[in-house]
C-alpha positions in Angstrom: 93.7 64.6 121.1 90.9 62.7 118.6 92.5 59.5 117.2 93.5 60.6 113.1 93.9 64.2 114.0 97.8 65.1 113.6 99.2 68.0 115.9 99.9 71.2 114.4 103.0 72.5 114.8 104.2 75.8 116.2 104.4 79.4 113.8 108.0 80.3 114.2 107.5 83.8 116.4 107.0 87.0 114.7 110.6 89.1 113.8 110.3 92.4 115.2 109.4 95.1 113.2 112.2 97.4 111.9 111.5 100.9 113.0 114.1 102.7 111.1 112.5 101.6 107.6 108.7 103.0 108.8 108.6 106.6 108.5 106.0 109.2 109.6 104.5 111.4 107.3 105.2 115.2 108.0 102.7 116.8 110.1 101.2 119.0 107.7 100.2 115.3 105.3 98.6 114.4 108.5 96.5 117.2 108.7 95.7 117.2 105.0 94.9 113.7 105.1 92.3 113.9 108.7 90.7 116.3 106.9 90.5 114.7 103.5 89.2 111.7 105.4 86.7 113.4 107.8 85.1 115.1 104.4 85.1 112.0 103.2 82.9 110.7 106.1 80.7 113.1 105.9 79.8 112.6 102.4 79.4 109.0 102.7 77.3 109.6 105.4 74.7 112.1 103.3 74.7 109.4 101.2 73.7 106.8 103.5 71.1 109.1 104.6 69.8 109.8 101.3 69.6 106.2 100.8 67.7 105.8 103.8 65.0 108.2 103.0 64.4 106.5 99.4 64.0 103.5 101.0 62.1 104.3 104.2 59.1 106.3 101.2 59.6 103.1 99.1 58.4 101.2 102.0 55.9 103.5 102.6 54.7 103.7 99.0 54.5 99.6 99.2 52.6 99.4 102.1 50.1 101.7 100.6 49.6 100.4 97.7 50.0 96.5 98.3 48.6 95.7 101.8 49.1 92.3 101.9 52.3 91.6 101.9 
């Protein structure tokens, strides 16, 4: 241990969880909800891709039209 430097004491361990207070959704919420989430993905990742294009012509517009940077 460096000389000034006090020791840090111990976290008190974790309680367990309860498992009778977490309840799972019913299957068909499940469902719903994969399938809200993979439309979701997929429109993000349009997005993204439209994003990329407008930046990958930007950066083909710049080069064009100011070489020296």
């Amino acid at each position: 241990m460096m000389p000034g430097r006090t020791i840090r004491k111990p976290a008190p361990p974790a309680e367990p969880a309860d498992l009778a207070r977490i309840k799972s959704p019913p299957p068909c919420a499940c469902l719903a909800e994969r399938d809200a989430v993979a439309e979701c993905a997929v429109e993000l990742r349009r997005i993204g891709d439209k994003a990329d294009l407008r930046q990958k012509i930007l950066n083909l517009i710049t080069k064009l039209f100011c070489p020296k940077t």
